[in-house]
PyMOL Python script that loads the backbone (N, CA, C, O; Angstrom):
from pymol import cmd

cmd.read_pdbstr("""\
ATOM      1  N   UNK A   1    -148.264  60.451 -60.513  1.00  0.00           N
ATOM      2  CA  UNK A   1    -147.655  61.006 -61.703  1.00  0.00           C
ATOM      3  C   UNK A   1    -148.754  61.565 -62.617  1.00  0.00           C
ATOM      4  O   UNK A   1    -149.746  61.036 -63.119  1.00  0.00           O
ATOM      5  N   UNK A   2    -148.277  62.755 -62.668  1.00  0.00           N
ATOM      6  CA  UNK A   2    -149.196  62.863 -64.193  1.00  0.00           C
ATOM      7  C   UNK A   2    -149.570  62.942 -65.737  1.00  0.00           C
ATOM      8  O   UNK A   2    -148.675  63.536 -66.338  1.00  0.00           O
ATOM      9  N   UNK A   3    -150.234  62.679 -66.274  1.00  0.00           N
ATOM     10  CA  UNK A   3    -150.730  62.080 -67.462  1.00  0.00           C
ATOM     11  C   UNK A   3    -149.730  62.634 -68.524  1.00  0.00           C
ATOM     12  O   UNK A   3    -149.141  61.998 -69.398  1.00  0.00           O
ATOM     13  N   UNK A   4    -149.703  63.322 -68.380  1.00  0.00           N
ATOM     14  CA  UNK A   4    -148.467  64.916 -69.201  1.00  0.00           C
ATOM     15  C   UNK A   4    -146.961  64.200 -69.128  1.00  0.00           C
ATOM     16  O   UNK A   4    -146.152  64.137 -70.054  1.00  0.00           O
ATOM     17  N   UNK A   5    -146.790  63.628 -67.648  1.00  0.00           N
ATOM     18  CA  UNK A   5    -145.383  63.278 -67.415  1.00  0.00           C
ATOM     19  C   UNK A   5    -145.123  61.912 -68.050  1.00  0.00           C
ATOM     20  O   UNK A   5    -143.965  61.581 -68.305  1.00  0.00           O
ATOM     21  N   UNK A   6    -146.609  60.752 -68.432  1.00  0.00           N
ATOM     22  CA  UNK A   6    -147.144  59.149 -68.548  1.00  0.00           C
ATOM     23  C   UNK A   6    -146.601  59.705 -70.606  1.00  0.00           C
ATOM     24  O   UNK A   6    -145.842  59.106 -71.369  1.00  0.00           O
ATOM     25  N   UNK A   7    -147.357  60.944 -70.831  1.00  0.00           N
ATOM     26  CA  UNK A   7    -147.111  60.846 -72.385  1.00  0.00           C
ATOM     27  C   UNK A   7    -145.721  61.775 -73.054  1.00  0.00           C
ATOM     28  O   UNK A   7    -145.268  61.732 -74.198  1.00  0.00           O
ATOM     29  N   UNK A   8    -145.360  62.433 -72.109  1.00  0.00           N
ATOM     30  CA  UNK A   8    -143.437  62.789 -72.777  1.00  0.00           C
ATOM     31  C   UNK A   8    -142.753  60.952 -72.502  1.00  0.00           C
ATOM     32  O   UNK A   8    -142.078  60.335 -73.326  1.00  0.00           O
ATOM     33  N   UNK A   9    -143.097  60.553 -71.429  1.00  0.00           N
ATOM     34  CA  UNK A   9    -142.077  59.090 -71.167  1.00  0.00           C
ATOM     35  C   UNK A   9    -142.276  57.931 -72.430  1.00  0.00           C
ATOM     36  O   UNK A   9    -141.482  57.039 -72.729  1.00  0.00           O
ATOM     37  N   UNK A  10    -143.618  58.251 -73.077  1.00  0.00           N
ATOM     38  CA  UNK A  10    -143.994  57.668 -74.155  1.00  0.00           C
ATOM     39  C   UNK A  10    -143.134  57.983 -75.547  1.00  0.00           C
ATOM     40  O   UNK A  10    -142.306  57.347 -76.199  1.00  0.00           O
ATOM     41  N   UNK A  11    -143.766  59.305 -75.665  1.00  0.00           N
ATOM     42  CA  UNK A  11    -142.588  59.678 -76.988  1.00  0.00           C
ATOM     43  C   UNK A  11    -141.316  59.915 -76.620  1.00  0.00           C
ATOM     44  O   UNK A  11    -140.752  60.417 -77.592  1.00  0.00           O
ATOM     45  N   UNK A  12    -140.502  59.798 -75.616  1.00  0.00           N
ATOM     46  CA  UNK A  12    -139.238  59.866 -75.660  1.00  0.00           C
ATOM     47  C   UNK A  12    -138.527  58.469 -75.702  1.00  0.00           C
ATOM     48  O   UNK A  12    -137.360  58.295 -76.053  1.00  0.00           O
ATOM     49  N   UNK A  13    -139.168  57.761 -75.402  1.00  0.00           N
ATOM     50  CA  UNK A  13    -139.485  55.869 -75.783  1.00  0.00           C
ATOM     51  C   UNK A  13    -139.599  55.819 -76.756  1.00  0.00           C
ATOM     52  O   UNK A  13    -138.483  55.517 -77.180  1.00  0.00           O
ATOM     53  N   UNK A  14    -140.404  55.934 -77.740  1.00  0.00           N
ATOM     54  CA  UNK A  14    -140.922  55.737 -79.341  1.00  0.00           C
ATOM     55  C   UNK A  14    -139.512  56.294 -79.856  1.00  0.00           C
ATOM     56  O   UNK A  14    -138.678  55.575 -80.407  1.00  0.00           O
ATOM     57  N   UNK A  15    -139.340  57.708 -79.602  1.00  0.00           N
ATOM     58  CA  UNK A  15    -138.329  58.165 -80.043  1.00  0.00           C
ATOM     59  C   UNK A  15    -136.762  57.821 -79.923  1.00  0.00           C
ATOM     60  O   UNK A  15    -135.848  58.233 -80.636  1.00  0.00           O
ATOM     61  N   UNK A  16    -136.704  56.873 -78.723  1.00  0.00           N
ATOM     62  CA  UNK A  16    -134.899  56.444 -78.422  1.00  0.00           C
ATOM     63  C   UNK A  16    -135.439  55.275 -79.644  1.00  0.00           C
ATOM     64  O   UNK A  16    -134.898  55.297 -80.750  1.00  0.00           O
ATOM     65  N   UNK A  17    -136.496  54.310 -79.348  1.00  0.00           N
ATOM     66  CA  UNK A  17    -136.815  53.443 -80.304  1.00  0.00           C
ATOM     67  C   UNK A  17    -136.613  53.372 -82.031  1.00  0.00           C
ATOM     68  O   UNK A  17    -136.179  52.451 -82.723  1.00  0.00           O
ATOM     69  N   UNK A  18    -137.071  54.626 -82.384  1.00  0.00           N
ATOM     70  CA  UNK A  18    -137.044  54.931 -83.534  1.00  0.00           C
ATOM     71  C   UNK A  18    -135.675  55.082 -83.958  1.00  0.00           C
ATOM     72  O   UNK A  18    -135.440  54.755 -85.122  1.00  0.00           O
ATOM     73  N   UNK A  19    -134.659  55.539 -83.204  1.00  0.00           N
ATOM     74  CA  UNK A  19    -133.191  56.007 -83.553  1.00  0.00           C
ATOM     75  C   UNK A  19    -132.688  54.784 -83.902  1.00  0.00           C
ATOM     76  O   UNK A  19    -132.125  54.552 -84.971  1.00  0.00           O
ATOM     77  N   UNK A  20    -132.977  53.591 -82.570  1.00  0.00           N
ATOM     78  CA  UNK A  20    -131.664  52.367 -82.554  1.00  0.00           C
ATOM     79  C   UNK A  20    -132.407  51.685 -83.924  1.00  0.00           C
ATOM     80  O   UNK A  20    -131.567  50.937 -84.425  1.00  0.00           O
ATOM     81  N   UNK A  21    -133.370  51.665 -84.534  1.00  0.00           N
ATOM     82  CA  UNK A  21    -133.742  50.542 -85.304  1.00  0.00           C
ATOM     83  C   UNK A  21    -133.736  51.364 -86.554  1.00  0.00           C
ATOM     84  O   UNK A  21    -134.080  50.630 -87.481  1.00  0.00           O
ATOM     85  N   UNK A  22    -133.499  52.531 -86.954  1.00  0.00           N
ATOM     86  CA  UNK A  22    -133.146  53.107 -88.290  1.00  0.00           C
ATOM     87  C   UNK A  22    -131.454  52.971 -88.609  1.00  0.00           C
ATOM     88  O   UNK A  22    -130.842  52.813 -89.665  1.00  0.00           O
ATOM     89  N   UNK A  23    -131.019  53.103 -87.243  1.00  0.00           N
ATOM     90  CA  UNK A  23    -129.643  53.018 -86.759  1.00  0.00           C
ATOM     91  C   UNK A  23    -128.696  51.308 -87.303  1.00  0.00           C
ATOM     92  O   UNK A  23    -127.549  51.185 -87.735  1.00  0.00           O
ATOM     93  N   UNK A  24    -129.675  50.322 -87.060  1.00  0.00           N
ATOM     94  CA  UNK A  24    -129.658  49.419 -87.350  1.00  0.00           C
ATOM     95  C   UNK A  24    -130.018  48.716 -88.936  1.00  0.00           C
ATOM     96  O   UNK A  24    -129.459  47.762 -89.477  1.00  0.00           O
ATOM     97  N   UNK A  25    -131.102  49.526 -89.415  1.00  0.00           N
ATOM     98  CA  UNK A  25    -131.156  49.119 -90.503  1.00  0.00           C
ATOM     99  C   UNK A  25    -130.843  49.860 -91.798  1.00  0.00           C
ATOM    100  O   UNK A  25    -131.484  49.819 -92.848  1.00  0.00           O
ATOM    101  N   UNK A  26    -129.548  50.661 -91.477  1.00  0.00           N
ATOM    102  CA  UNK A  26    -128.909  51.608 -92.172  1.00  0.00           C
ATOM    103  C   UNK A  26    -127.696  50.797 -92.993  1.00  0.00           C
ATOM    104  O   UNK A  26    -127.344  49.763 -92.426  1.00  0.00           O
ATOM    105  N   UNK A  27    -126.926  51.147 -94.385  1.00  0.00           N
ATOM    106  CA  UNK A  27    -126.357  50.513 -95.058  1.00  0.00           C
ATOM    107  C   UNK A  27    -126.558  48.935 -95.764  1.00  0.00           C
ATOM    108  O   UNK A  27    -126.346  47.789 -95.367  1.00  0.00           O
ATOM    109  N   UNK A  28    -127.071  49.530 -96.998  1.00  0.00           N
ATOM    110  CA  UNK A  28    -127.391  48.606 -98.105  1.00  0.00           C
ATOM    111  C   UNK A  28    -125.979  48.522 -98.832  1.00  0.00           C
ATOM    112  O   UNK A  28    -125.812  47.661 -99.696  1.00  0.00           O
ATOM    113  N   UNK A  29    -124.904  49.455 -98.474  1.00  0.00           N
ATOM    114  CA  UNK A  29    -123.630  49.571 -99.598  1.00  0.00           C
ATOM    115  C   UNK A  29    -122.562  50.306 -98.714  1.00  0.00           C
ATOM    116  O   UNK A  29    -122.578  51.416 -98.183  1.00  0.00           O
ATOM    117  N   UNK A  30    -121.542  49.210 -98.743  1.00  0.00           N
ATOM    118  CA  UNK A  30    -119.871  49.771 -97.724  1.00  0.00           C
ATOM    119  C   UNK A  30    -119.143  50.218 -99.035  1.00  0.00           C
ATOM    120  O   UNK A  30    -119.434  49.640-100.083  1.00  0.00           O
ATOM    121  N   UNK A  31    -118.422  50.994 -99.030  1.00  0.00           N
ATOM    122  CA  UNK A  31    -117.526  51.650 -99.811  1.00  0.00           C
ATOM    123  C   UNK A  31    -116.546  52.200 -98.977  1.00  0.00           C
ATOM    124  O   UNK A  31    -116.710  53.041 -98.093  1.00  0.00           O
ATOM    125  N   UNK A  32    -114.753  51.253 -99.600  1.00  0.00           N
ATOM    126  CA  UNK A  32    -114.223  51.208 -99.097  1.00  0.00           C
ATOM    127  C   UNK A  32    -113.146  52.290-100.232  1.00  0.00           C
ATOM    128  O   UNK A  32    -112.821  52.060-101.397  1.00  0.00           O
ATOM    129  N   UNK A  33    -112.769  53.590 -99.270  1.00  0.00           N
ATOM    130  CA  UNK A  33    -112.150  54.380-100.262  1.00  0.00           C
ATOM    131  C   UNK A  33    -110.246  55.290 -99.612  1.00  0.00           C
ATOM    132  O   UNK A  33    -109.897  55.604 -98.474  1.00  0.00           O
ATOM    133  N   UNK A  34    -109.806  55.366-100.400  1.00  0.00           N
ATOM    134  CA  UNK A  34    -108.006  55.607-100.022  1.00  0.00           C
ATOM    135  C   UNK A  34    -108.267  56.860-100.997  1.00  0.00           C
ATOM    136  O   UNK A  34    -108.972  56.813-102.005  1.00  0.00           O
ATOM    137  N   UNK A  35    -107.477  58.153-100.452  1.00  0.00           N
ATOM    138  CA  UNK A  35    -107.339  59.295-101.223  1.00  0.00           C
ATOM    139  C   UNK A  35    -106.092  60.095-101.014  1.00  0.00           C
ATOM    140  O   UNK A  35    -106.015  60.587 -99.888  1.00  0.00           O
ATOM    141  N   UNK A  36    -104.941  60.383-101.954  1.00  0.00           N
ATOM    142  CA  UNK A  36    -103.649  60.939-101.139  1.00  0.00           C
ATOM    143  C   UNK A  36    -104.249  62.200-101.685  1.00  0.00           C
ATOM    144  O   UNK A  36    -104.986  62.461-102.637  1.00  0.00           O
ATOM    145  N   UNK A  37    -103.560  63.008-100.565  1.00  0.00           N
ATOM    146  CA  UNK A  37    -103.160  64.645-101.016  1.00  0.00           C
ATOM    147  C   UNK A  37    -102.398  64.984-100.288  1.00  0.00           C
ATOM    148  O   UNK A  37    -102.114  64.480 -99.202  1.00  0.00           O
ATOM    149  N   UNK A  38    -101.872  66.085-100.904  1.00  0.00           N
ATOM    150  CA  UNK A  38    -100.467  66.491-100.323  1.00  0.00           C
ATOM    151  C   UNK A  38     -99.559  65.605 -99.506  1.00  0.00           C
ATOM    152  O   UNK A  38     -99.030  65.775 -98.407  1.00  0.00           O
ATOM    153  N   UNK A  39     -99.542  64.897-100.120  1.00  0.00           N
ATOM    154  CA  UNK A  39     -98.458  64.031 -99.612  1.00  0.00           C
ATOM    155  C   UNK A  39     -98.720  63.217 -98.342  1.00  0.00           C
ATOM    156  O   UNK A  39     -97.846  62.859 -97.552  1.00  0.00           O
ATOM    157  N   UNK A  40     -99.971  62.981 -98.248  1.00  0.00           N
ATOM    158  CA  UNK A  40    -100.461  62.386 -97.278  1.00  0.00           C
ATOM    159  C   UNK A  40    -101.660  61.461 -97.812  1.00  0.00           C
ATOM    160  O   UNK A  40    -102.351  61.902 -98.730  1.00  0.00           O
ATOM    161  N   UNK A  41    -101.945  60.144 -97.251  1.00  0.00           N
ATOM    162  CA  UNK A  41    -102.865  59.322 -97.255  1.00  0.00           C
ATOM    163  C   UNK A  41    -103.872  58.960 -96.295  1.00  0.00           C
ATOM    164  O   UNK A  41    -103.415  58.491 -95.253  1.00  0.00           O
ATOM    165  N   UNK A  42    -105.102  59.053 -96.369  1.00  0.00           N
ATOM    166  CA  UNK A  42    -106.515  58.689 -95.642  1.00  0.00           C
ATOM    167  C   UNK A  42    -107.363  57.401 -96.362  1.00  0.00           C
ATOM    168  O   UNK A  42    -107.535  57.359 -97.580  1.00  0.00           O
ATOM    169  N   UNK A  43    -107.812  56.471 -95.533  1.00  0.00           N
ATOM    170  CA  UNK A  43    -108.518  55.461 -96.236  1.00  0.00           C
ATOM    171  C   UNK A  43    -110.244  55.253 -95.149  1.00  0.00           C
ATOM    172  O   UNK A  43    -110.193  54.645 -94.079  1.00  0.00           O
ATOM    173  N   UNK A  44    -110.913  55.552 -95.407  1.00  0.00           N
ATOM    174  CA  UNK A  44    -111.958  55.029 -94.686  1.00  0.00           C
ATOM    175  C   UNK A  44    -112.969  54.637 -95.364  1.00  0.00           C
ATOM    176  O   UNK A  44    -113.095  54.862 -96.568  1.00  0.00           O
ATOM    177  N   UNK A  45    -114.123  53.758 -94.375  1.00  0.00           N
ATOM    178  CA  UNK A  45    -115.269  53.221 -95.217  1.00  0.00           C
ATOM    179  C   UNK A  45    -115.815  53.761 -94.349  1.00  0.00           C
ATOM    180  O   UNK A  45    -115.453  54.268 -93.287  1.00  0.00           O
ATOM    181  N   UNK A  46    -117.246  53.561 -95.135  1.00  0.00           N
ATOM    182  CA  UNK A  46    -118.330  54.186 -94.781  1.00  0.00           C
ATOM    183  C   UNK A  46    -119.213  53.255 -95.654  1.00  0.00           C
ATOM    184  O   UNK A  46    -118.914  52.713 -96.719  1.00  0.00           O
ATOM    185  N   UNK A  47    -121.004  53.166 -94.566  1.00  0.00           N
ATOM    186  CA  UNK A  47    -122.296  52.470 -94.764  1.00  0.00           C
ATOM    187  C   UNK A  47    -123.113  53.385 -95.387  1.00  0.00           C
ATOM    188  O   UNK A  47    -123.040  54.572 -95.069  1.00  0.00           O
ATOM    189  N   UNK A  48    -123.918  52.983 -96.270  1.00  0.00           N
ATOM    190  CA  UNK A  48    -125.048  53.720 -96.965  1.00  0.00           C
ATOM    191  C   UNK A  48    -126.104  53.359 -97.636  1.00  0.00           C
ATOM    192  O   UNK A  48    -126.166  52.153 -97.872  1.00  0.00           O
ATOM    193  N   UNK A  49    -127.211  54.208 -98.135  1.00  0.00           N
ATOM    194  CA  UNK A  49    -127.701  53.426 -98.748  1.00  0.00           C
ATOM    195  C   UNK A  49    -127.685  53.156-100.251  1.00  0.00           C
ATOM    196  O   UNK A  49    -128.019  52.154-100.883  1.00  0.00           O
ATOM    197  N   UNK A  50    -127.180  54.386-100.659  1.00  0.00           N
ATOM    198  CA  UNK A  50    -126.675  54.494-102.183  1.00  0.00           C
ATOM    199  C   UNK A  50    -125.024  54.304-102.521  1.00  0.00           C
ATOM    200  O   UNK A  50    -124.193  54.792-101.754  1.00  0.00           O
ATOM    201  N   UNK A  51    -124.565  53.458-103.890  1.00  0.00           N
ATOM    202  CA  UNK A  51    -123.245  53.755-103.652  1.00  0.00           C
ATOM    203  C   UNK A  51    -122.466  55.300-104.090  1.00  0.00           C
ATOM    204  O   UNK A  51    -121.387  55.638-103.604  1.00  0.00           O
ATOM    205  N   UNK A  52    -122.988  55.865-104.767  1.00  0.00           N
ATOM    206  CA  UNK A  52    -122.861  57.185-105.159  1.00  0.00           C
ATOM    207  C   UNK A  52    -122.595  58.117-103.782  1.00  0.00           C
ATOM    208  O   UNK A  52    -121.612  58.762-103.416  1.00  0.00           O
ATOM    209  N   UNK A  53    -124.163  57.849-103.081  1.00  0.00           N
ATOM    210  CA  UNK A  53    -124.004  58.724-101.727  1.00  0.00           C
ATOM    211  C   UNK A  53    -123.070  58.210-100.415  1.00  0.00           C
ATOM    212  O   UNK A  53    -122.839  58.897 -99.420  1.00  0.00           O
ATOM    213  N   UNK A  54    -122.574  56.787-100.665  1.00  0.00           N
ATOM    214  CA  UNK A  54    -121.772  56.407 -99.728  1.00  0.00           C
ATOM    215  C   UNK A  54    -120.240  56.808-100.233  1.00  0.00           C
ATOM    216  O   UNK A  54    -119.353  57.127 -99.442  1.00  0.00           O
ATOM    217  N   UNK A  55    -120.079  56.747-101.575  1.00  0.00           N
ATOM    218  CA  UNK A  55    -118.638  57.321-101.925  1.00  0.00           C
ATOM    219  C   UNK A  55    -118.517  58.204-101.574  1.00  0.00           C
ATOM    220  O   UNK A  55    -117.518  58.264-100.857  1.00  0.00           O
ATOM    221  N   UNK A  56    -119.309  59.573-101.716  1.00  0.00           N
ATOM    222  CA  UNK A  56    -119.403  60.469-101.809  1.00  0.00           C
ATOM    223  C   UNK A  56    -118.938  60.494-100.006  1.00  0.00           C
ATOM    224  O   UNK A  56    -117.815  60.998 -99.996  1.00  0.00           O
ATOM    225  N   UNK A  57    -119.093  60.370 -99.463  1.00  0.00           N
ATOM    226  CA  UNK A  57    -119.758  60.331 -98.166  1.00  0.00           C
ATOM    227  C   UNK A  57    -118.034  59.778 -97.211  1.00  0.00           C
ATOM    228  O   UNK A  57    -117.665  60.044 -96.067  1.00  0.00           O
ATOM    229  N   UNK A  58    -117.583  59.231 -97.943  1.00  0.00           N
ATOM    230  CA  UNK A  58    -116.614  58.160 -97.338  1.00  0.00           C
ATOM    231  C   UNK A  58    -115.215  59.360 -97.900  1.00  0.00           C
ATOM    232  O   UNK A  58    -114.259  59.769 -97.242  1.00  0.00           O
ATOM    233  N   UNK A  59    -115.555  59.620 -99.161  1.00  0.00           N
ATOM    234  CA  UNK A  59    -114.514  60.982 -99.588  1.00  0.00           C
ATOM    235  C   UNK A  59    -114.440  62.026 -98.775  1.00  0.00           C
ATOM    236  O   UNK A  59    -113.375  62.479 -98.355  1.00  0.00           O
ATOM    237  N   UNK A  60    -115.570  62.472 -98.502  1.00  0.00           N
ATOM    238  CA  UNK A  60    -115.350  63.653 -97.526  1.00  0.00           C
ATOM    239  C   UNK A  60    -115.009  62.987 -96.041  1.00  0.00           C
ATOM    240  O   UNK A  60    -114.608  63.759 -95.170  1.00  0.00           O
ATOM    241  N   UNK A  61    -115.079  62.323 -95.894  1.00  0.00           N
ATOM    242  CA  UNK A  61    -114.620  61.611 -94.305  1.00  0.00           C
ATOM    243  C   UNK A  61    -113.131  61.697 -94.541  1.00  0.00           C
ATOM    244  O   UNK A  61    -112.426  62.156 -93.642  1.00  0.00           O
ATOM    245  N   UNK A  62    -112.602  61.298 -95.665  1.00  0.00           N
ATOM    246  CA  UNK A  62    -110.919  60.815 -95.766  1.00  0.00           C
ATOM    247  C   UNK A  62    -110.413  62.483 -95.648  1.00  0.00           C
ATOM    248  O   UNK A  62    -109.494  62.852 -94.917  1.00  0.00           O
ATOM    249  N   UNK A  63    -111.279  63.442 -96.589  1.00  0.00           N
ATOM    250  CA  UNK A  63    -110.924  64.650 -96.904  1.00  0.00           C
ATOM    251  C   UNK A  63    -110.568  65.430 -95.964  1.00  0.00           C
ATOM    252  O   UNK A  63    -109.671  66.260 -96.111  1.00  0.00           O
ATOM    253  N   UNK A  64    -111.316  65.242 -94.725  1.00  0.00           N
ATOM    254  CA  UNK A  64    -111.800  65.916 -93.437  1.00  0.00           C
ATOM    255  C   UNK A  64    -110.094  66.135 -92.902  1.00  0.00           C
ATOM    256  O   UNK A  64    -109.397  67.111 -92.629  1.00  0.00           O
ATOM    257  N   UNK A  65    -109.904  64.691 -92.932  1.00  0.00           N
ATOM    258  CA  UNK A  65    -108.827  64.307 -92.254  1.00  0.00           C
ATOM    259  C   UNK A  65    -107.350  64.727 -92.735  1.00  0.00           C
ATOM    260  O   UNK A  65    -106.369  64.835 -91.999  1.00  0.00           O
ATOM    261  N   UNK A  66    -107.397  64.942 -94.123  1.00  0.00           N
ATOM    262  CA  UNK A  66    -106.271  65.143 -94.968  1.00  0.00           C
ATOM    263  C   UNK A  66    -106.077  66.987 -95.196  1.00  0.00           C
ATOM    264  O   UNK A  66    -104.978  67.522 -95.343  1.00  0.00           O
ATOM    265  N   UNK A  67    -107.500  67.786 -95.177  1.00  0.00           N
ATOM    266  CA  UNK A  67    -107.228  68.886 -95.493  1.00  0.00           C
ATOM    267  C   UNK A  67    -107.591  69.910 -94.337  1.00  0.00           C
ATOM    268  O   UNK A  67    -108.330  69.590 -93.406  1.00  0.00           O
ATOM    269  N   UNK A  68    -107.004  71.195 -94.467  1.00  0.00           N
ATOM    270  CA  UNK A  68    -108.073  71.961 -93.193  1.00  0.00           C
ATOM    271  C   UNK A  68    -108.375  73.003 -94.068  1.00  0.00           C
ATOM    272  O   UNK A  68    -107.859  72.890 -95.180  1.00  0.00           O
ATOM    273  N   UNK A  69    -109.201  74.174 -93.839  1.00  0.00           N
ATOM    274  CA  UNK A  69    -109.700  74.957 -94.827  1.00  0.00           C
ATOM    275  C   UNK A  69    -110.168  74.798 -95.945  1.00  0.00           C
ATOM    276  O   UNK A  69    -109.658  73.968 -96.698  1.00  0.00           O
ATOM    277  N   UNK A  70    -111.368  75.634 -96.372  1.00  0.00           N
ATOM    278  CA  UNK A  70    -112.133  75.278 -97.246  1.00  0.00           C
ATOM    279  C   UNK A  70    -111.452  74.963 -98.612  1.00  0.00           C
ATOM    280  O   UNK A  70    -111.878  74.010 -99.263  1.00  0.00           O
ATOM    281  N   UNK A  71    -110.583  75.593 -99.004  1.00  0.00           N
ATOM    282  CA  UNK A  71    -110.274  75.552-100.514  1.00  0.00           C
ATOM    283  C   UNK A  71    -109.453  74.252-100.291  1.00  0.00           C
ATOM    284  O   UNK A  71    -109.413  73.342-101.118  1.00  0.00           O
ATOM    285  N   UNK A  72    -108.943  74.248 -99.355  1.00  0.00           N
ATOM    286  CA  UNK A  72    -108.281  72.799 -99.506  1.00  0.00           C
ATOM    287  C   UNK A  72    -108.946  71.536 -99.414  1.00  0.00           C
ATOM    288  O   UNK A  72    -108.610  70.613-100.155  1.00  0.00           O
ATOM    289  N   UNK A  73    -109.963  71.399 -98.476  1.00  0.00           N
ATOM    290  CA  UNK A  73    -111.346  70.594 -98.279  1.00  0.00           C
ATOM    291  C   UNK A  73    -111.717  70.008 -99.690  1.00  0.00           C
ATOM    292  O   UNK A  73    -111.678  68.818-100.003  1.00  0.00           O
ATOM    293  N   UNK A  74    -112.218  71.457-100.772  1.00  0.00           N
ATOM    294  CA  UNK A  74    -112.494  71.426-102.043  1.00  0.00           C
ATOM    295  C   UNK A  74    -111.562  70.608-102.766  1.00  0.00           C
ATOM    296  O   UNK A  74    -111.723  69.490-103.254  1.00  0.00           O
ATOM    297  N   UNK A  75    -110.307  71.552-102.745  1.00  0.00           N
ATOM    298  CA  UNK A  75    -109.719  70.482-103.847  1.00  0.00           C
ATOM    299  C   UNK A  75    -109.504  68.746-103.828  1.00  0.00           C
ATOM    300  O   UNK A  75    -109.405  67.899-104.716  1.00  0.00           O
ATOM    301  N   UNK A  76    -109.488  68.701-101.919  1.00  0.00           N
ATOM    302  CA  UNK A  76    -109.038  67.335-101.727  1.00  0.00           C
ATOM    303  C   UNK A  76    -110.420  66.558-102.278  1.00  0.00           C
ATOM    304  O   UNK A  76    -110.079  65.405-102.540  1.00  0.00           O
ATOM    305  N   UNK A  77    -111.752  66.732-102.536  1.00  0.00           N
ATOM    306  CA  UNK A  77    -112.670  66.115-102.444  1.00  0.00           C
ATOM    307  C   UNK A  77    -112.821  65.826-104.198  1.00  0.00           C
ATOM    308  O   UNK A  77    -113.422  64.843-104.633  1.00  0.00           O
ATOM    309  N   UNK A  78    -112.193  66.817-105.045  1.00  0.00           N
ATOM    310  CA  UNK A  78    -112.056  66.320-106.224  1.00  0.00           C
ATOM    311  C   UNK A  78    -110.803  65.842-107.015  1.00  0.00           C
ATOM    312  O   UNK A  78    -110.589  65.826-108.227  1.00  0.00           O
ATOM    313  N   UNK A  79    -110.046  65.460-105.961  1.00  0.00           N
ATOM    314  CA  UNK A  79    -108.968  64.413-106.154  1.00  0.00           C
ATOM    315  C   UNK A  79    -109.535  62.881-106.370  1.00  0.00           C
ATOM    316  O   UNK A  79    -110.074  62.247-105.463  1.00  0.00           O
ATOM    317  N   UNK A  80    -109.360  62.446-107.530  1.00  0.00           N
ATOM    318  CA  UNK A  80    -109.679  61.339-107.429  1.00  0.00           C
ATOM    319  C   UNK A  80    -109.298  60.227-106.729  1.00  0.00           C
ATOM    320  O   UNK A  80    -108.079  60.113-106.599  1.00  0.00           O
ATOM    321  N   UNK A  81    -110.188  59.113-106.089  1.00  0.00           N
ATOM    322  CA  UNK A  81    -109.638  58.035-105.296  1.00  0.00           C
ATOM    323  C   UNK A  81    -108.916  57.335-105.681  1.00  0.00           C
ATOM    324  O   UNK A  81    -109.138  56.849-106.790  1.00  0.00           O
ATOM    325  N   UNK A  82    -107.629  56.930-104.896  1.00  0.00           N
ATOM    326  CA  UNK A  82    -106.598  55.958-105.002  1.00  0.00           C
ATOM    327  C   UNK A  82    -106.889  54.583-105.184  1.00  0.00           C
ATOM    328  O   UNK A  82    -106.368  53.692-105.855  1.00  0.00           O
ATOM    329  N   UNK A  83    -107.900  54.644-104.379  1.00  0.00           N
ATOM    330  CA  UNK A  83    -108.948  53.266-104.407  1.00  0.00           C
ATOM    331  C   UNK A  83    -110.152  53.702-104.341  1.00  0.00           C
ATOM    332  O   UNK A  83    -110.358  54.898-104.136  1.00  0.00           O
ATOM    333  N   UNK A  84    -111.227  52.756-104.512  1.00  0.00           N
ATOM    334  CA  UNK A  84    -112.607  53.254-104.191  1.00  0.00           C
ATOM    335  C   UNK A  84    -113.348  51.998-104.707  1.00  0.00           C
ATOM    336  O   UNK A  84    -113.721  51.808-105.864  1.00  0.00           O
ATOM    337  N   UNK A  85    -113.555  50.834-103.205  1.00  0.00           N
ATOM    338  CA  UNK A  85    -114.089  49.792-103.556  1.00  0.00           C
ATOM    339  C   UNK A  85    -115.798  49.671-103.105  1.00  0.00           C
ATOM    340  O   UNK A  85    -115.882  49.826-101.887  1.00  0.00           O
ATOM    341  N   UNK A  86    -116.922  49.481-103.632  1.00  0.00           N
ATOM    342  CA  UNK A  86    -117.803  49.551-102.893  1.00  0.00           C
ATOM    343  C   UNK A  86    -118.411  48.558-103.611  1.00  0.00           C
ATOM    344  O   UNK A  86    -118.089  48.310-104.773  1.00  0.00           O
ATOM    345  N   UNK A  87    -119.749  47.635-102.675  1.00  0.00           N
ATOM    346  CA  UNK A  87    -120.289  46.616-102.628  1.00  0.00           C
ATOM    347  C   UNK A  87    -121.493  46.595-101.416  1.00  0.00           C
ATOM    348  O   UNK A  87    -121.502  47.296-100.404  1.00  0.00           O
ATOM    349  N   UNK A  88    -122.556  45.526-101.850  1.00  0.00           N
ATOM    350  CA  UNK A  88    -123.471  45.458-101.174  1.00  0.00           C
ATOM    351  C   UNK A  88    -123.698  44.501-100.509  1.00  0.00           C
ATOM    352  O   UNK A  88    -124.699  44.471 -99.793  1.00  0.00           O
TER     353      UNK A  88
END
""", "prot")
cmd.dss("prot")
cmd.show_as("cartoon", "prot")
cmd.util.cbc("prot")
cmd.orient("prot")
């Protein structure tokens, strides 16, 4: 084998490595959030490390699901939450 083939097997090692253990030590803050629109309801949580950026984050997940197209995307994302519990 050669040396070329000894150091991609290296960083592609370091690198699966690096994924599972950032992967793992991801979410300092669950935020657990419910949002109706149009007559429809979405609730999901989501891990993070900020609670701001995990709300944020957990809204557009519910939004995804509740709206299609952009303007609707928009409005659903500044609908305020029905719930919106988050904790560390």
């Amino acid at each position: 084998m050669k040396w070329t083939s000894w150091v991609t097997a290296a960083v592609l090692i370091g690198l699966i490595g690096f994924v599972v253990w950032s992967s793992l030590h991801i979410g300092g803050v669950r935020c657990d959030v419910c949002i109706d629109f149009n007559g429809r309801q979405a609730c999901r949580t989501v891990d993070g490390n900020t609670e701001q950026e995990t709300r944020a984050a957990a809204i557009t997940n519910a939004c995804a699901f509740l709206a299609s197209g952009v303007t609707q995307v928009m409005a659903c994302e500044h609908t305020p939450p029905t719930r919106a519990e988050c904790h560390s």
